[in-house]
N, CA, C and O atoms as CSV, one atom per row, in Angstrom:
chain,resi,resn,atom,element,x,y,z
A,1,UNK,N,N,-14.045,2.931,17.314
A,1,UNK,CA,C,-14.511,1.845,18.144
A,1,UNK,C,C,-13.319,1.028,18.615
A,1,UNK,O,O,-12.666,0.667,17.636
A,2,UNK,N,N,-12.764,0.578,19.845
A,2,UNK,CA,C,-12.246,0.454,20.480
A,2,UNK,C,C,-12.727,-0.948,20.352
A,2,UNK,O,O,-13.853,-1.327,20.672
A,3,UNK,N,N,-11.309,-2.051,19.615
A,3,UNK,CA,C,-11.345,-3.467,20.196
A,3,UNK,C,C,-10.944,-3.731,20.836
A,3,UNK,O,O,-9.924,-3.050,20.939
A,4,UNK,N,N,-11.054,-5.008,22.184
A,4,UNK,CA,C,-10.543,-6.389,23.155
A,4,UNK,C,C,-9.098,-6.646,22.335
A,4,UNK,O,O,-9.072,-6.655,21.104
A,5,UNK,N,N,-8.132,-6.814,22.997
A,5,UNK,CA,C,-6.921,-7.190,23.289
A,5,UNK,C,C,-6.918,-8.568,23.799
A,5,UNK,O,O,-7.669,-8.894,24.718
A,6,UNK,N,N,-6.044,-9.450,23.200
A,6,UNK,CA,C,-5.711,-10.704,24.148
A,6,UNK,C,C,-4.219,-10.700,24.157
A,6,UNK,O,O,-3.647,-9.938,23.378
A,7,UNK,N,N,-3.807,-11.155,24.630
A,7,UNK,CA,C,-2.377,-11.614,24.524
A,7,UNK,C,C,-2.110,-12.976,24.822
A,7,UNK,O,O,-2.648,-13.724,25.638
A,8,UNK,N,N,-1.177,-13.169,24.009
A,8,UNK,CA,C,-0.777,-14.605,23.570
A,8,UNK,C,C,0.720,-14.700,23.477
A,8,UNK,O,O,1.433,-13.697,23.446
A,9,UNK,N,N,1.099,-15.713,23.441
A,9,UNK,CA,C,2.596,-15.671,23.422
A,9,UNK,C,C,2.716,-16.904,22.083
A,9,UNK,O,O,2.117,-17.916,21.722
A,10,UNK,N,N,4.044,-15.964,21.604
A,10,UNK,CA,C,4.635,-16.330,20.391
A,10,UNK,C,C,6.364,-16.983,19.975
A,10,UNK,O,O,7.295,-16.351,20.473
A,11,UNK,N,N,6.629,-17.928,19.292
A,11,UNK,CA,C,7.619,-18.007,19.279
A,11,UNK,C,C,8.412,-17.494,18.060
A,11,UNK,O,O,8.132,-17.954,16.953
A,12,UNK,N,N,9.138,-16.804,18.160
A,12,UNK,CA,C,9.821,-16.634,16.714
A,12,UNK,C,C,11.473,-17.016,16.511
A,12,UNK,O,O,12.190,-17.188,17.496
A,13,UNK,N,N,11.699,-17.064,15.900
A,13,UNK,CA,C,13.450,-17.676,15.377
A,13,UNK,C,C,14.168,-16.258,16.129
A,13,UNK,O,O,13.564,-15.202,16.321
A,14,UNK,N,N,15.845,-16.584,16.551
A,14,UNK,CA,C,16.296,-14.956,16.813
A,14,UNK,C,C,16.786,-14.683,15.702
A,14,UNK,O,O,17.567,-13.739,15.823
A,15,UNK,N,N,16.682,-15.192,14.261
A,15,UNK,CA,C,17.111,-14.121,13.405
A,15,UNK,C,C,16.088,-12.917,12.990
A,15,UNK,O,O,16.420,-11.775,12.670
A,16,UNK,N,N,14.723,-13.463,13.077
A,16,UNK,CA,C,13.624,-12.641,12.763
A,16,UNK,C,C,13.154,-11.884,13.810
A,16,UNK,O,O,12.483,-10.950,13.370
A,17,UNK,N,N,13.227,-11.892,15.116
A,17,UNK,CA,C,13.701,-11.230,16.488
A,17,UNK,C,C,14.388,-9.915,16.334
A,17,UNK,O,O,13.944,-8.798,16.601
A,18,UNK,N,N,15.744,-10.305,15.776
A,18,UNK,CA,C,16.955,-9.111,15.741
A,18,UNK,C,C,16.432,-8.280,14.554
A,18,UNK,O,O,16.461,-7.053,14.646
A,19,UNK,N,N,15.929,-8.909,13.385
A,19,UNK,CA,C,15.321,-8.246,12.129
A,19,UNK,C,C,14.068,-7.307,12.337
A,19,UNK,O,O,13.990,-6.231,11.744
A,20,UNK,N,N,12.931,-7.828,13.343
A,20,UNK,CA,C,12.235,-6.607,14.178
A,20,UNK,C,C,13.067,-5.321,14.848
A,20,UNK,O,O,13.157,-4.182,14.391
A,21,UNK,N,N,13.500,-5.724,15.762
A,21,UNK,CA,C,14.223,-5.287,16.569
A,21,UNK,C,C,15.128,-3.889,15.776
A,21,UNK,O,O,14.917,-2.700,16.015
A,22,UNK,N,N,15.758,-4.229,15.178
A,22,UNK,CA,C,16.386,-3.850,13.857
A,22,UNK,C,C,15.565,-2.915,13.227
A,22,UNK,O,O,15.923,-1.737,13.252
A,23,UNK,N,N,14.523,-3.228,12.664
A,23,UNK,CA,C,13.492,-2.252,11.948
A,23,UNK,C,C,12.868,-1.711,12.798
A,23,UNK,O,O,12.758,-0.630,12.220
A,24,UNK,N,N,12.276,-1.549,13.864
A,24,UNK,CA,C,11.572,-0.794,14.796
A,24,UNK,C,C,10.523,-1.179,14.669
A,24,UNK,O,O,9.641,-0.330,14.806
A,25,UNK,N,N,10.179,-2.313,14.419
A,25,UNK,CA,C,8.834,-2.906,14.349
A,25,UNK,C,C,7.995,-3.380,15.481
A,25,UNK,O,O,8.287,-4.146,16.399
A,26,UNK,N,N,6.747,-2.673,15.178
A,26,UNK,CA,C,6.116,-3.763,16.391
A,26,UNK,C,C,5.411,-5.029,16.013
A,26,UNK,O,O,4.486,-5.205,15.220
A,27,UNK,N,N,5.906,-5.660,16.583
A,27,UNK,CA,C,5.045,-7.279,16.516
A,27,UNK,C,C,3.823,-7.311,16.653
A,27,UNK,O,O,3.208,-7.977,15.820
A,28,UNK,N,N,3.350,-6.887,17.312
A,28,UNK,CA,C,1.771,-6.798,18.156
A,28,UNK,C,C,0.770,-6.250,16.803
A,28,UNK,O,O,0.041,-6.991,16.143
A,29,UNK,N,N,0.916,-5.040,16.634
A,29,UNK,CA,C,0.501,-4.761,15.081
A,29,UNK,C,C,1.121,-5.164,13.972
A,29,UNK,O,O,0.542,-4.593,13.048
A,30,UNK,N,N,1.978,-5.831,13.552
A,30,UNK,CA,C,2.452,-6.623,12.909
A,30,UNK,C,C,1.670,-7.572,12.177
A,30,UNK,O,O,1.501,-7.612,10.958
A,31,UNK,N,N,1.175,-8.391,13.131
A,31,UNK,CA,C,0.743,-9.573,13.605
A,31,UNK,C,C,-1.090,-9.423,13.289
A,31,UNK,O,O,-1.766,-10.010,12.445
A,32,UNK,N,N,-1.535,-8.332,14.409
A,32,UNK,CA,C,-2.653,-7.984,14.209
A,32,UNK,C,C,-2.956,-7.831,12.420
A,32,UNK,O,O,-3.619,-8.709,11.865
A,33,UNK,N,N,-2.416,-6.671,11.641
A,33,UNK,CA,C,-2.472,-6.430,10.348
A,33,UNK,C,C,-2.634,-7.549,9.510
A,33,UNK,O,O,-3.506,-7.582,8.641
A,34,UNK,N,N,-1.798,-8.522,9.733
A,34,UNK,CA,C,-1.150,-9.683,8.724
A,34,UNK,C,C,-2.826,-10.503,9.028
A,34,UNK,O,O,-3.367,-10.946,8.015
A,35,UNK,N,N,-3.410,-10.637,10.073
A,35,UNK,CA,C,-4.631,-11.522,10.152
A,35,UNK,C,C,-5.693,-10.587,9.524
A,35,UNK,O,O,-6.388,-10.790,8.528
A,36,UNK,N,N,-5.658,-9.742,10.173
A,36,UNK,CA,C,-6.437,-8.824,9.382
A,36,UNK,C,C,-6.492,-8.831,7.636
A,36,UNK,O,O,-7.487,-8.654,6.934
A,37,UNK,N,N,-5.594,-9.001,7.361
A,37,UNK,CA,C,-5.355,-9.488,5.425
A,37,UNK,C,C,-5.349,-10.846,5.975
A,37,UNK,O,O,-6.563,-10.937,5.792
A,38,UNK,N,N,-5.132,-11.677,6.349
A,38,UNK,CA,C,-5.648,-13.639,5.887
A,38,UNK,C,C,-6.995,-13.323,6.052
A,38,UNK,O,O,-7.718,-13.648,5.110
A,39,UNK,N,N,-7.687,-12.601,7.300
A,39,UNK,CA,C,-9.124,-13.472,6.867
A,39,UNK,C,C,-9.955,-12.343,6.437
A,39,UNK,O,O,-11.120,-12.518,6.795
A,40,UNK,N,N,-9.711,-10.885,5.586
A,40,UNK,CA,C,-10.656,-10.608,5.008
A,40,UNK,C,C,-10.650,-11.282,3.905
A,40,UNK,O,O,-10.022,-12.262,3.504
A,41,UNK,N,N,-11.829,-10.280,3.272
A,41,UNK,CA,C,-12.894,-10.999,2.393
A,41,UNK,C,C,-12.197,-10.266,0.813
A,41,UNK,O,O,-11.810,-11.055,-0.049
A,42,UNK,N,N,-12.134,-9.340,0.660
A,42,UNK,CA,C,-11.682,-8.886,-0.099
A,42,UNK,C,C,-9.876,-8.320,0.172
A,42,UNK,O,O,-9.389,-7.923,1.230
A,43,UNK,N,N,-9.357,-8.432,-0.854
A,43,UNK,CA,C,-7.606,-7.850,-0.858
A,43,UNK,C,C,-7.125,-7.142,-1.727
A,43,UNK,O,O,-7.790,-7.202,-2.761
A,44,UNK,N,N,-6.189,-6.431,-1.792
A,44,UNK,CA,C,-5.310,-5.825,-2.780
A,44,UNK,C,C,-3.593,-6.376,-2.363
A,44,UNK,O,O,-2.979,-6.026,-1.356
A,45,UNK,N,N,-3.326,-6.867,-2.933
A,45,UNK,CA,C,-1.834,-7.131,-2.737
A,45,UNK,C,C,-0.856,-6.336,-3.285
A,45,UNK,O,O,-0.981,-6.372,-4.509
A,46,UNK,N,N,0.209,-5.522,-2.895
A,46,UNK,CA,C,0.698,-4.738,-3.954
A,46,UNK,C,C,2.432,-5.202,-3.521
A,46,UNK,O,O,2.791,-5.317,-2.349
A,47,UNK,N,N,3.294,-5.410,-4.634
A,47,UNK,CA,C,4.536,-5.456,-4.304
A,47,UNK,C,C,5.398,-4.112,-4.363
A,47,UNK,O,O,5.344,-3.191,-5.178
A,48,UNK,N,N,5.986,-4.239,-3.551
A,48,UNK,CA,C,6.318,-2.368,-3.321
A,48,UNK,C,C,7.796,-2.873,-3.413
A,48,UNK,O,O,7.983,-4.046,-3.736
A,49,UNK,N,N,8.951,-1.977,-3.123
A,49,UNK,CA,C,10.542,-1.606,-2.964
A,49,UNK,C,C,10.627,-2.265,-1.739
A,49,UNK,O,O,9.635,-2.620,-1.103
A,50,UNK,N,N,11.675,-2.425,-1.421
A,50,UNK,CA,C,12.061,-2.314,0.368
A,50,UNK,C,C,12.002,-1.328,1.367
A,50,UNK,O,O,11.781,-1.560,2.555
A,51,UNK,N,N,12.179,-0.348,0.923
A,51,UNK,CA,C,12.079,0.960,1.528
A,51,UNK,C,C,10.538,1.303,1.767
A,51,UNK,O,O,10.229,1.795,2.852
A,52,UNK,N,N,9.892,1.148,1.132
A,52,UNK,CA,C,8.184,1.363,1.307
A,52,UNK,C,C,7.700,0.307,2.136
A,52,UNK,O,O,7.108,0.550,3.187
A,53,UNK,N,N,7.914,-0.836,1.730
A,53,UNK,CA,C,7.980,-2.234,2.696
A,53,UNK,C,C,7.810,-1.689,3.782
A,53,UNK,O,O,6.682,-1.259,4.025
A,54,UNK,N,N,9.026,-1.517,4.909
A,54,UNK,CA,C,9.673,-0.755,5.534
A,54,UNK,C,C,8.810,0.278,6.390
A,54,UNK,O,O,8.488,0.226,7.577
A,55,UNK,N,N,8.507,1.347,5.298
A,55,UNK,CA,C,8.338,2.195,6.021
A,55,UNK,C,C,6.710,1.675,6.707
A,55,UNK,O,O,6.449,1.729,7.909
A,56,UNK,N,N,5.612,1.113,5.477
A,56,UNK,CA,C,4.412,0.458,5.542
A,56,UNK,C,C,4.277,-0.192,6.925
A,56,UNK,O,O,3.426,0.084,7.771
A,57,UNK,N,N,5.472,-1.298,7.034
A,57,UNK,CA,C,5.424,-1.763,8.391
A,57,UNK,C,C,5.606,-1.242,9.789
A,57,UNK,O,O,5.035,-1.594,10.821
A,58,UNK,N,N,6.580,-0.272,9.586
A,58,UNK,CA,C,6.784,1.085,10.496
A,58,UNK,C,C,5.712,1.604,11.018
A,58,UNK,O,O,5.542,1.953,12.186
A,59,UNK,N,N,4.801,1.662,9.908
A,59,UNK,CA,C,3.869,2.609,10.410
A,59,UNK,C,C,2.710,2.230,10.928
A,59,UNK,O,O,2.090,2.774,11.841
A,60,UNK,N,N,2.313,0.866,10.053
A,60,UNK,CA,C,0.745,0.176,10.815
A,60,UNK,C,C,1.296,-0.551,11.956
A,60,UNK,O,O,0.428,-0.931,12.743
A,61,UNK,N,N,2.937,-0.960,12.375
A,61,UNK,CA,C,2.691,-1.647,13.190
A,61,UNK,C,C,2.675,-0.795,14.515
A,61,UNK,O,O,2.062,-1.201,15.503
A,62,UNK,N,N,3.486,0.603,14.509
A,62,UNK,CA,C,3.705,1.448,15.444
A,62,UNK,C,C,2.334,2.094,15.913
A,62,UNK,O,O,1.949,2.298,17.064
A,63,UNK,N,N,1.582,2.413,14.474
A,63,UNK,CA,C,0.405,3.103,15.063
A,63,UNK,C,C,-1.045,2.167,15.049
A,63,UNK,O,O,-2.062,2.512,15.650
A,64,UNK,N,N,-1.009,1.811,14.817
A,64,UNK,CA,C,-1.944,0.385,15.410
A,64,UNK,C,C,-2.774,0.581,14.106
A,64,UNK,O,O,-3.795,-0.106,14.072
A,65,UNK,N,N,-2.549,1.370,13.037
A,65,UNK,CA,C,-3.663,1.740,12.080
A,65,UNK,C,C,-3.970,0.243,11.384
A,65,UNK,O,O,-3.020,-0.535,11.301
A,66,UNK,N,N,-5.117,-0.115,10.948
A,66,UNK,CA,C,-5.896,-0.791,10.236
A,66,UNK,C,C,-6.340,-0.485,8.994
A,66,UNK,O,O,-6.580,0.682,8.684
A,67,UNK,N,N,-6.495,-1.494,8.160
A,67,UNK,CA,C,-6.581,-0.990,6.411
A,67,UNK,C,C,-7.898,-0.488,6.208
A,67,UNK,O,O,-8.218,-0.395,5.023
A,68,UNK,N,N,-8.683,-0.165,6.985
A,68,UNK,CA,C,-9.764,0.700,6.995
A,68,UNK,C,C,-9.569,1.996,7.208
A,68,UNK,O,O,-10.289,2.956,6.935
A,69,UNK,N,N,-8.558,1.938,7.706
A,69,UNK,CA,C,-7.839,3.346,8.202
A,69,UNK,C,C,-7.280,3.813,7.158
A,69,UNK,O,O,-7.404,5.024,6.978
A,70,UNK,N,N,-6.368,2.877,5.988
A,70,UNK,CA,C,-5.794,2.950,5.316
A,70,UNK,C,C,-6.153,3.410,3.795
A,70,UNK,O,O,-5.463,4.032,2.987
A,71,UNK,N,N,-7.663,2.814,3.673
A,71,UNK,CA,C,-8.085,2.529,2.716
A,71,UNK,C,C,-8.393,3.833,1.654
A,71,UNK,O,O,-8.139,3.943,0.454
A,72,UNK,N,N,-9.095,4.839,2.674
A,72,UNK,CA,C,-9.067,6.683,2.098
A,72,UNK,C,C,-7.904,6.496,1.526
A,72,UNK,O,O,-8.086,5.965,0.431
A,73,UNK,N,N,-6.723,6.691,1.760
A,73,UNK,CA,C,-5.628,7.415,1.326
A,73,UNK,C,C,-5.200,6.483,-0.033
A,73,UNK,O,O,-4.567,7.085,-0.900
A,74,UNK,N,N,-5.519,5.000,-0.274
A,74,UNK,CA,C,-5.488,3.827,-0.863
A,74,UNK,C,C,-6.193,4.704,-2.152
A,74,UNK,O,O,-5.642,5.074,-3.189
A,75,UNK,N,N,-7.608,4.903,-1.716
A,75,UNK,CA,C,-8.126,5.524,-2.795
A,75,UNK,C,C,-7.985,6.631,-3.489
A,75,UNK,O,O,-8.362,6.785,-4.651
A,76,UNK,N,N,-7.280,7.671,-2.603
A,76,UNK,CA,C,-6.820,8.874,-3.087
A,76,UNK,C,C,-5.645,8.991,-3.866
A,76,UNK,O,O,-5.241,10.012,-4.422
A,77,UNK,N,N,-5.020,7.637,-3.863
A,77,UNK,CA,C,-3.780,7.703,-4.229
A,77,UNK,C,C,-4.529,6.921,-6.105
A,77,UNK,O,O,-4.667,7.358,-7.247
A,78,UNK,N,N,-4.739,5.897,-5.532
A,78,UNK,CA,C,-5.553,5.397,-7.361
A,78,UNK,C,C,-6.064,6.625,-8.248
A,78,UNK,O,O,-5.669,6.630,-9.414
A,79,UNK,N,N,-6.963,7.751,-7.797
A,79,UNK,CA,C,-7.703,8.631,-8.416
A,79,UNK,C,C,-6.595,9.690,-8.560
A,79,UNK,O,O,-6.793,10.358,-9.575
A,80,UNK,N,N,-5.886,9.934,-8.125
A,80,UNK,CA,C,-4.423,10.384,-8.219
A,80,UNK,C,C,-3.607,10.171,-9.788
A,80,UNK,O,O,-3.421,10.952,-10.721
A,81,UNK,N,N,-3.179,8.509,-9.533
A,81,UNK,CA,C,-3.042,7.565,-10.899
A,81,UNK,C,C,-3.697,7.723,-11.749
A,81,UNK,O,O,-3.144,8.039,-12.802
A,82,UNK,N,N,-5.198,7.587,-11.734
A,82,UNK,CA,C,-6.179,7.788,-12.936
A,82,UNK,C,C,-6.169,8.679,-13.826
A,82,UNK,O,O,-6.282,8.616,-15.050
A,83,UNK,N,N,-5.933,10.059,-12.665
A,83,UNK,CA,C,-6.038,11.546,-13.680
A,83,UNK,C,C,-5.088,11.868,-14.434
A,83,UNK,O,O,-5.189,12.517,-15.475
A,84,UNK,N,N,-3.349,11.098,-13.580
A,84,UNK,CA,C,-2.537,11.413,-14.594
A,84,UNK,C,C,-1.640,10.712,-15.432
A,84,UNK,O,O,-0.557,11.036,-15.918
A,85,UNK,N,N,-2.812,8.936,-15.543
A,85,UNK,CA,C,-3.131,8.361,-16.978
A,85,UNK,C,C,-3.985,9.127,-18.015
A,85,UNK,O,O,-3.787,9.069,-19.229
A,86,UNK,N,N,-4.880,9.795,-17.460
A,86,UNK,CA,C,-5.972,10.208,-18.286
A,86,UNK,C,C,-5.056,11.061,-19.162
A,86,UNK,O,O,-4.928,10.817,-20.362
A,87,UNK,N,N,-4.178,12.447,-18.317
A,87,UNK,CA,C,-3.997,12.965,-18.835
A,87,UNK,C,C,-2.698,12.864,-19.586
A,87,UNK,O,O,-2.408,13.853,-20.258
A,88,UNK,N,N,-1.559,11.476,-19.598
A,88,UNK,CA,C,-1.040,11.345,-20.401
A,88,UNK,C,C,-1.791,10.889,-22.004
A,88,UNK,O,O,-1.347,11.232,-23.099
A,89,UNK,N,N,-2.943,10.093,-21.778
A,89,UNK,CA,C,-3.633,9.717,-22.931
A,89,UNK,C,C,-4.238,10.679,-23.913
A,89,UNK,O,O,-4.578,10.655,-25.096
A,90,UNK,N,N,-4.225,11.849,-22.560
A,90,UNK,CA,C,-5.074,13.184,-24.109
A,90,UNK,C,C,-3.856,13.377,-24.923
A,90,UNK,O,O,-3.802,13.206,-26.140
A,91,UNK,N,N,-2.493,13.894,-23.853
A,91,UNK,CA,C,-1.437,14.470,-24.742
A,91,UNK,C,C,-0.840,13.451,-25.932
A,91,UNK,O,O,-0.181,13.776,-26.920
A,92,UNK,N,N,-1.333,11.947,-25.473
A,92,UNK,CA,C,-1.213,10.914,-26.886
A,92,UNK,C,C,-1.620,11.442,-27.936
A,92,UNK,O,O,-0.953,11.731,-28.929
A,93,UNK,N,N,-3.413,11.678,-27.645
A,93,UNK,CA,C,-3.977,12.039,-28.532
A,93,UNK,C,C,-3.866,13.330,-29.474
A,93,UNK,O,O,-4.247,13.459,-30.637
A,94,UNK,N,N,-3.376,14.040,-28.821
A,94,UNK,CA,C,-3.176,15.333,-29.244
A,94,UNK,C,C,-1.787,15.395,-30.157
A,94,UNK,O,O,-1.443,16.237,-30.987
A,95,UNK,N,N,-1.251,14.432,-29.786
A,95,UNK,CA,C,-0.257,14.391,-30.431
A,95,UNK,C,C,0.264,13.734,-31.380
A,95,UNK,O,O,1.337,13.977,-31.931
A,96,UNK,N,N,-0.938,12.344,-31.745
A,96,UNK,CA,C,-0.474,11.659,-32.502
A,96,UNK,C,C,-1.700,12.040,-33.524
A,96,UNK,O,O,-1.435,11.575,-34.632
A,97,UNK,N,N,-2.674,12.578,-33.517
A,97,UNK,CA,C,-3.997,13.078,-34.383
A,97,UNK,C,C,-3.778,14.748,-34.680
A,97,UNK,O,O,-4.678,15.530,-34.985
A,98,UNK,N,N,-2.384,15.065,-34.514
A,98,UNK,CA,C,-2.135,16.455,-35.258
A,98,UNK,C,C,-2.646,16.538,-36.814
A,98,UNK,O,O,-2.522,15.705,-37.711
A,99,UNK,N,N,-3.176,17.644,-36.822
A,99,UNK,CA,C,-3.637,17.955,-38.273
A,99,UNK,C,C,-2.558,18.403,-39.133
A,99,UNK,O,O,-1.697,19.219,-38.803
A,100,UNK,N,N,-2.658,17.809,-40.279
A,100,UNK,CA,C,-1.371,17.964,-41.304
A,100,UNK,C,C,-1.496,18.903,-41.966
A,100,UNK,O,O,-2.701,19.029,-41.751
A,101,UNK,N,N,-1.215,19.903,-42.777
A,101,UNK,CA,C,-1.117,20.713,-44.031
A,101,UNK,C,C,-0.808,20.507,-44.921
A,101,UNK,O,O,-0.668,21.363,-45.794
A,102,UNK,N,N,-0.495,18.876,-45.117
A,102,UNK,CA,C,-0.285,18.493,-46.343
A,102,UNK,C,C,-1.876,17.883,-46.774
A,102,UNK,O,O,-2.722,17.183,-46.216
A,103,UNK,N,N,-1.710,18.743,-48.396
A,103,UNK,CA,C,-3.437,18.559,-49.317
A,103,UNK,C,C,-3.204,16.804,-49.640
A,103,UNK,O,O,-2.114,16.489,-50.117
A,104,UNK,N,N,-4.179,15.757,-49.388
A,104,UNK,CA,C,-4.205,14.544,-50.012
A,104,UNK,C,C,-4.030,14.688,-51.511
A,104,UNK,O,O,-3.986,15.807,-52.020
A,105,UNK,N,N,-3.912,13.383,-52.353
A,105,UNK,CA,C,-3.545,13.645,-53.475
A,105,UNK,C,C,-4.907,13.031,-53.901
A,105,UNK,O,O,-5.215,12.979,-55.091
């Protein structure tokens, strides 16, 4: 579904100008995204590296994607995490509930 566009004009400092500019960022989705997280309803905040930063912004601002867009891969990536917590926790188990051969006294 295809949203309305407005355009508006913005002022920004030229150090944060050259720092777009610099990263290959687009403002326009930038901008869009960042409201898009103030006024939903629900959030996930995650602090990432610089390099992920980076690339994150690269990419929603270039391709206009939206965290709905985002959100599949959000989840695929958690259930991802899950399975291989789960499966460090068996090899806990397995490893710390080894059966002994030593007879109790």
């Amino acid at each position: 579904m295809e949203k309305t566009l407005k355009r508006i004009s913005l002022m920004i400092r030229e150090d944060q100008y050259d720092r777009l500019t610099k990263d290959g960022v687009n403002l326009s989705g930038l901008i869009r995204d960042l409201l898009d997280d103030y006024f939903g309803e629900h959030r996930v905040t995650l602090n990432v590296n610089p390099e992920t930063h980076k690339l994150y912004a690269q990419i929603v601002s270039n391709t206009g994607s939206a965290d709905d867009e985002i959100e599949p891969y959000l989840r695929a990536a958690l259930q991802a995490l899950l399975r291989e917590k789960i499966a460090e926790l068996q090899k806990l188990e397995k490893s710390a509930f080894v059966k002994t051969s030593r007879k109790d006294d």
